[in-house]
DOPAKOL-629047 format. One record per residue (C-alpha): z, x, y; residue in one letter. Coordinates in steps of 0.001 Angstrom, whole numbers, padded with zeros to 6 digits, always signed. Layout:
// residues N
ZXYA ...
//
This chain:
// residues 367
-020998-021369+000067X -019685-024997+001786X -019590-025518+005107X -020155-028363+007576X -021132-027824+011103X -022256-030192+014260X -026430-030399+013401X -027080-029492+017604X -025482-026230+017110X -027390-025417+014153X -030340-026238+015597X -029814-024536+018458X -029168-021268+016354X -032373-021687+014152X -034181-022063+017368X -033103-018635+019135X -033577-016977+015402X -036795-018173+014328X -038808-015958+017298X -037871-012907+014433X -038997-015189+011726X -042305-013205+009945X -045471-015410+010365X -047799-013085+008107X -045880-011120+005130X -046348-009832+001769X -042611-009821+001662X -041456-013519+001159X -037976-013568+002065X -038878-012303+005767X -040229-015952+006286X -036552-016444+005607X -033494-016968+008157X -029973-015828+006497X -027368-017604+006566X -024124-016148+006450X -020657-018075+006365X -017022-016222+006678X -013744-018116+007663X -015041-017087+011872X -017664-019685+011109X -021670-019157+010491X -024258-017041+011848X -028110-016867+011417X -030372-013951+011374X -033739-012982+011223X -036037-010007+010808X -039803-009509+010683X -039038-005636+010665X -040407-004956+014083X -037974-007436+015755X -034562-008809+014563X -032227-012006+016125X -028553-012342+014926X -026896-014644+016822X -022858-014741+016873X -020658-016591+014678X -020907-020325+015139X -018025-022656+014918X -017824-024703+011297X -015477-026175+008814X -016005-023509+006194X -014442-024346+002433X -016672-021736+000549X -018011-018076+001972X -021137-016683+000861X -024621-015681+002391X -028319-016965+001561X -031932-016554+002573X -033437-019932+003298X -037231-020533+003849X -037429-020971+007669X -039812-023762+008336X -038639-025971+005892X -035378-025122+006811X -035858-025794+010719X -037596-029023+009975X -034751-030525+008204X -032463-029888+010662X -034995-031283+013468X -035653-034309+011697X -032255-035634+010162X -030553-037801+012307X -026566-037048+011761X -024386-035312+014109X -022671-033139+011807X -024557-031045+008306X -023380-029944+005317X -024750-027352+003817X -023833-026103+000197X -025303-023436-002164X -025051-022814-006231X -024778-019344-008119X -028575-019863-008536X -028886-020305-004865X -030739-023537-004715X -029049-025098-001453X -027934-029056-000935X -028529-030086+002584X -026770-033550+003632X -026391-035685+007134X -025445-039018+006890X -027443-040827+004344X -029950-037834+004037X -030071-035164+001532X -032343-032118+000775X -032055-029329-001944X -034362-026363-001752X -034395-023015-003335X -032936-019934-001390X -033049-017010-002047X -030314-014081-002658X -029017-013153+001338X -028088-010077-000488X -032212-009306-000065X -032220-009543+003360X -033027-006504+005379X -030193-006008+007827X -031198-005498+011123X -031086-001468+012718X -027803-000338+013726X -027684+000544+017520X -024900+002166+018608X -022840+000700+021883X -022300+003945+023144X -024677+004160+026588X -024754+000757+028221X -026945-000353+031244X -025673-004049+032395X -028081-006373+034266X -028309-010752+034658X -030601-012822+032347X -032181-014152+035032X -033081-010669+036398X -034574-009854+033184X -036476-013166+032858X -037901-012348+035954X -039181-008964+035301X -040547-009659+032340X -042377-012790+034088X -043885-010924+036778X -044973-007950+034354X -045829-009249+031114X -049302-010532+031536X -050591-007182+032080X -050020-005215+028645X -053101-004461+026651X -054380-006657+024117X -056387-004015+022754X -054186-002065+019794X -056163+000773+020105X -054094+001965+022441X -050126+001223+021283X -048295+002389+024006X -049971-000109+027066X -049345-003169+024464X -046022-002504+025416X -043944-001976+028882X -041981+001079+029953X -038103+000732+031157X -037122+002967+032921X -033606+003067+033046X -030690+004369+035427X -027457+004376+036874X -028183+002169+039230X -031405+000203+038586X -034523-000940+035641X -037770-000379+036559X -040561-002419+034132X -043652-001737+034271X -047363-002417+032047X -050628-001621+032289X -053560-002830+030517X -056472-000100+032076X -057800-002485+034579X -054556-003503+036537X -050866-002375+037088X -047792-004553+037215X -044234-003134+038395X -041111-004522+038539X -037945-002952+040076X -034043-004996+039716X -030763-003726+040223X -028239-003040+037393X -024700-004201+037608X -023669-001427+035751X -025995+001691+034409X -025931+005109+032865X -028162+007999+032121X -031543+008058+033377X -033764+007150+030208X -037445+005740+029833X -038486+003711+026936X -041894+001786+025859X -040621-001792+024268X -043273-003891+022890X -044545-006926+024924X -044035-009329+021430X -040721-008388+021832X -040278-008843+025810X -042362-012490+025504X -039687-013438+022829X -036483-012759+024216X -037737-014528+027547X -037743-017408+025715X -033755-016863+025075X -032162-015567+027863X -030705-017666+030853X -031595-019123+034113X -028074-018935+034950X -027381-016925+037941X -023716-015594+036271X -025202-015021+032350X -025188-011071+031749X -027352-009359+029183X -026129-005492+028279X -029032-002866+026659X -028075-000339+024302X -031006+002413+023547X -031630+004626+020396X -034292+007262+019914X -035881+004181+017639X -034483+001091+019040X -033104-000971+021573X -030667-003525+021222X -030336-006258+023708X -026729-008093+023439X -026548-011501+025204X -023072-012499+023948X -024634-015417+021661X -026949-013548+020419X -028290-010253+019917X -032012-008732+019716X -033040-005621+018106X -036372-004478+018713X -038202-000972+017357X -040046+000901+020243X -043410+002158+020499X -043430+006007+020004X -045827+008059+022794X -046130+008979+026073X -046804+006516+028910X -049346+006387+031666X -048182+008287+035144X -048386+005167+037006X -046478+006740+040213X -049529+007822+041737X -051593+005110+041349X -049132+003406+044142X -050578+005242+046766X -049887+004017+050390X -052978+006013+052062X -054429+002592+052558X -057717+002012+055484X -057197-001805+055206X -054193-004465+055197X -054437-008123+055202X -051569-010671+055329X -052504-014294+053944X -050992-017328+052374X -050034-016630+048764X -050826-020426+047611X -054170-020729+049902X -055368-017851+048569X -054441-019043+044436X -055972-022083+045452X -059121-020819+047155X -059695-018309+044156X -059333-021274+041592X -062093-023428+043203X -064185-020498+043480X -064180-020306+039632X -064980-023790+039180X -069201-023335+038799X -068320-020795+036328X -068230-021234+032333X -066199-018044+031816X -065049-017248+035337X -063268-013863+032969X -066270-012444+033403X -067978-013904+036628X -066461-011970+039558X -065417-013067+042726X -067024-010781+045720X -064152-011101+049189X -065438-010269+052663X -062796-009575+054909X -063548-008853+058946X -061496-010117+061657X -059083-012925+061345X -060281-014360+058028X -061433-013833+054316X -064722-015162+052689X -064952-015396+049271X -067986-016085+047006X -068884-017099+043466X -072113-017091+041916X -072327-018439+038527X -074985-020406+036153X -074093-023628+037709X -074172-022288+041654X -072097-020650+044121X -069202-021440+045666X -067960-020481+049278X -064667-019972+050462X -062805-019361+054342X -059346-018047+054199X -057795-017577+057459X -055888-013677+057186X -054313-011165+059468X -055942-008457+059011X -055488-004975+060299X -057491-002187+059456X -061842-001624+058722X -063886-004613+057774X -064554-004608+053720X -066842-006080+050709X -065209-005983+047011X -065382-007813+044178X -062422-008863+041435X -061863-010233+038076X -060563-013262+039289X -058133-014002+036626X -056402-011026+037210X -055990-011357+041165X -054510-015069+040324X -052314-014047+037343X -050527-011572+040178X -050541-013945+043099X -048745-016598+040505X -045535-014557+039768X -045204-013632+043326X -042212-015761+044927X -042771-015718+048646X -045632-017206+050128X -047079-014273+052455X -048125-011394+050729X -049899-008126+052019X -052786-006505+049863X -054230-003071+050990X -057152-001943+049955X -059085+001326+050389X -062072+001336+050204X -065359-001108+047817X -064979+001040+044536X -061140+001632+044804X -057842-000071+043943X -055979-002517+045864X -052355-003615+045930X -050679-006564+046269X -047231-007121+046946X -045052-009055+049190X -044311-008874+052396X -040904-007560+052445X -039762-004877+050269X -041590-002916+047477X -039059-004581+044068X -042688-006013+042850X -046484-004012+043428X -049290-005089+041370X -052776-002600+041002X -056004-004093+040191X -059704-002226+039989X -062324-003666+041430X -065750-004486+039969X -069226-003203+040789X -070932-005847+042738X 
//
């Protein structure tokens, strides 16, 4: 193998690939990215077995053909830290590889690309169209709320629920509810699917803020393949049923309040101040008439806070995890939003004041 290539683009590439790249393994070369080189140029993959990256061929001046496995984080700090524009890169029949930019040069051992575990084959057969950006934001405003706990594998991943028209996302995490609803440009056969949140957190990092950029999902009984046109991800999907979260959502609501999305972050985030953990310190929320108290009472003190609300509906005590009532607030765009709540001891919802494309469901706490 000989090729040389400009070092940004290769960078670039290692960047988008090493989010597969195994961290933990008993299997060496899956701390490995692969490098393959044909006469359409190089690409790069990688595959920790649960997620694979592959991006599309990259443009280089190829003299020699070949594939190897090259030790990631060695590899990815060469390129970061050498100083040319352009790299050569050049491997032996016993696959130790010659690195050179400018008046730098590195040679490291790779290992046979032949080794490599190929990512899953998805077939392109069903295909649900949607932008990056749309994605990005779904996974934003959803992801915080998977489990942590493995106990349960299904809710440390979100369901997609897909059709011909729209992609629902939505997690759970047994204390709160976060949903998600985006058009699709162009769908297909209703189909639900659990992908892991590992794998939704990674390919955030890669896809667009470009309003035009279009990302296309292909589904498997096993897999799902998300193609962005430089790059592909393959992801396995967690195997069970998921929660009925339908009827959680219910809209048989005795109170409604209307306030200031940032007053309220703001407020909440003060409150937790005299707290050492304010996870576990809960916030207790008044709300009567035209306003909102809220309360903290920690080790340190108290702390007491006047929001001014519309409010329509029976007077009301509750208490909150505060965390998880500013994790929502945060990923809501407009400023208003409307939270209903029932009654002490049941749910509320928050969402914003116009349209139902984003609810979030949190329990309350004992006070």
């Amino acid at each position: 193998m000989k090729f040389t290539c400009q070092r940004e683009n290769l960078l670039n590439g290692i960047n988008i690939v090493s989010k597969a790249v195994s961290g933990r393994t008993t299997l060496p070369i899956l701390e490995c990215i692969l490098l393959t080189v044909s006469k359409e140029g190089f690409k790069l993959t990688a595959n920790n077995l649960e997620l694979g990256i592959e991006t599309a061929f990259i443009d280089a001046d190829v003299e020699e053909t070949g594939i190897i496995a090259i030790e990631a984080k060695i590899f990815s700090e060469i390129i970061r830290r050498i100083n040319g524009e352009s790299v050569s890169i050049e491997t032996d029949e016993k696959n130790m590889t010659l690195i050179s930019s400018g008046f730098s040069q590195f040679k490291i051992a790779g290992q046979d690309g032949e080794d490599f575990p190929m990512l899953p084959i998805v077939e392109k057969n069903n295909e649900y169209v949607l932008f990056q950006n749309d994605l990005r934001n779904m996974i934003r405003q959803t992801i915080f709320s998977i489990a942590q706990d493995e106990s349960k594998p299904v809710l440390t991943g979100e369901l997609i629920e897909l059709s011909n028209n729209s992609i629902n996302m939505v997690s759970v995490d047994g204390y709160r509810i976060s949903y998600k609803k985006s058009n699709l440009i162009s769908g297909n056969d209703n189909i639900e699917v659990i992908v892991p949140g590992k794998t939704l957190n990674e390919i955030s990092k890669i896809l667009s803020n470009e309003g035009e950029d279009k990302v296309s999902l292909y589904v498997t009984d096993k897999h799902i393949l998300f193609d962005l046109g430089k790059s592909i991800v393959v992801s396995r999907l967690i195997e069970g049923e998921y929660i009925k979260y339908r009827q959680s959502f219910t809209e048989d609501f005795k109170t409604k309040i209307i306030v200031s999305r940032s007053e309220l972050i703001s407020s909440l985030e003060r409150a937790c101040l005299i707290s050492r953990d304010s996870k576990k310190i809960p916030v207790k929320l008044e709300i009567g008439g035209n306003r909102i108290i809220i309360n903290s009472n920690a080790e340190l003190g108290t702390a007491h806070e006047e929001i001014e609300i519309d409010c329509d509906g029976d007077g009301l005590k509750i208490a909150f995890n505060p965390r998880y009532l500013i994790e929502a607030l945060k990923v809501i765009e407009e400023d208003k939003v409307a939270i209903q709540f029932t009654a002490s001891l049941s749910p509320c919802i928050i969402k914003p004041l116009d349209g139902d494309e984003y609810k979030y469901l949190i329990l309350p706490l004992r006070m």
